[in-house]
SEVOKOL-800443 format. One record per residue (C-alpha): x, y, z; residue in three letters. Coordinates in pm, whole numbers, plus 32768, in hexadecimal, padded with zeros to 4 digits. Example, Ala and Ser with C-alpha at 12.3 -4.5 7.8 and 13.67 -1.06 7.14 Angstrom:
BEGIN
84CE7E3E830Cala
85577F9682CAser
! end
This chain:
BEGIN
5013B5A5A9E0unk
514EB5F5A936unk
5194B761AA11unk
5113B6AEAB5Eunk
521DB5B2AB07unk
531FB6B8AAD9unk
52C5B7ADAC1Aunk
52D6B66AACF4unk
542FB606AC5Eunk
54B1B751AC6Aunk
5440B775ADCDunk
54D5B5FDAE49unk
5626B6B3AD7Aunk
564DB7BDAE5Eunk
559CB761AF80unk
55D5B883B08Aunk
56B9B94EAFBFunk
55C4B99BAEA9unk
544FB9F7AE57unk
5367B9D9AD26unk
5242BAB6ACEEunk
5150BA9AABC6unk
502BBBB9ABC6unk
4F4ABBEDAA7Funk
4EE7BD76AA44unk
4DABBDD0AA9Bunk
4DA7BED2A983unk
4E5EBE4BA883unk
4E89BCE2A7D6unk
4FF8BCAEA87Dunk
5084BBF5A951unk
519ABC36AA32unk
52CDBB2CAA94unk
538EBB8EABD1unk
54ADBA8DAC35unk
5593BB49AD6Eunk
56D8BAB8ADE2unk
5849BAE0AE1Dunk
58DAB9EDACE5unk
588BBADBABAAunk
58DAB9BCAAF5unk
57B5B8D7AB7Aunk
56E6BA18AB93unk
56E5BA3BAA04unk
56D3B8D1A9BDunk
5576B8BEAAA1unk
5514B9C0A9EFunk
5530B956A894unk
5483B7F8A928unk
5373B8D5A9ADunk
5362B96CA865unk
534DB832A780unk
5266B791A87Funk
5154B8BBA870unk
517BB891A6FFunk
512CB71EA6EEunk
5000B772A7F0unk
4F5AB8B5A74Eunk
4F16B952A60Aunk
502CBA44A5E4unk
502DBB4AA4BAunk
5148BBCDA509unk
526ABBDDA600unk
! end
C-alpha cells in the first residue's frame, strides 16, 4: 500500500512534467525505481519516497 501511495503522489507532484516507473527483474530479486523530470530536486526526493515506500511494502535484504 505504502509504494502505491507514493507512485500516485509522486505522479499528482509532477503531473505532465514527470513519470514514475516501477518494474521487478524477471531474473533477479530487484526491483527497479525510475522517477523522470525536469526539477532534480523533486526527482531525488521521489526517489528516496519510492525507496522507503518499497521498503515498508517488501522484504528487502539489502539496498
Amino acid at each position: 500500500k505504502a509504494l502505491s501511495a507514493a507512485v500516485a503522489a509522486i505522479e499528482k507532484d509532477f503531473g505532465e512534467e514527470g513519470r514514475v516507473l516501477i518494474r521487478y527483474s524477471g531474473t533477479e530479486p530487484k526491483l527497479r525505481l525510475l522517477v523522470e523530470g525536469k526539477d532534480k530536486k523533486r526527482v531525488v526526493d521521489g526517489l528516496k519516497d519510492l525507496e522507503k515506500a518499497a521498503c515498508c511494502d517488501l522484504d528487502v535484504i539489502a539496498r
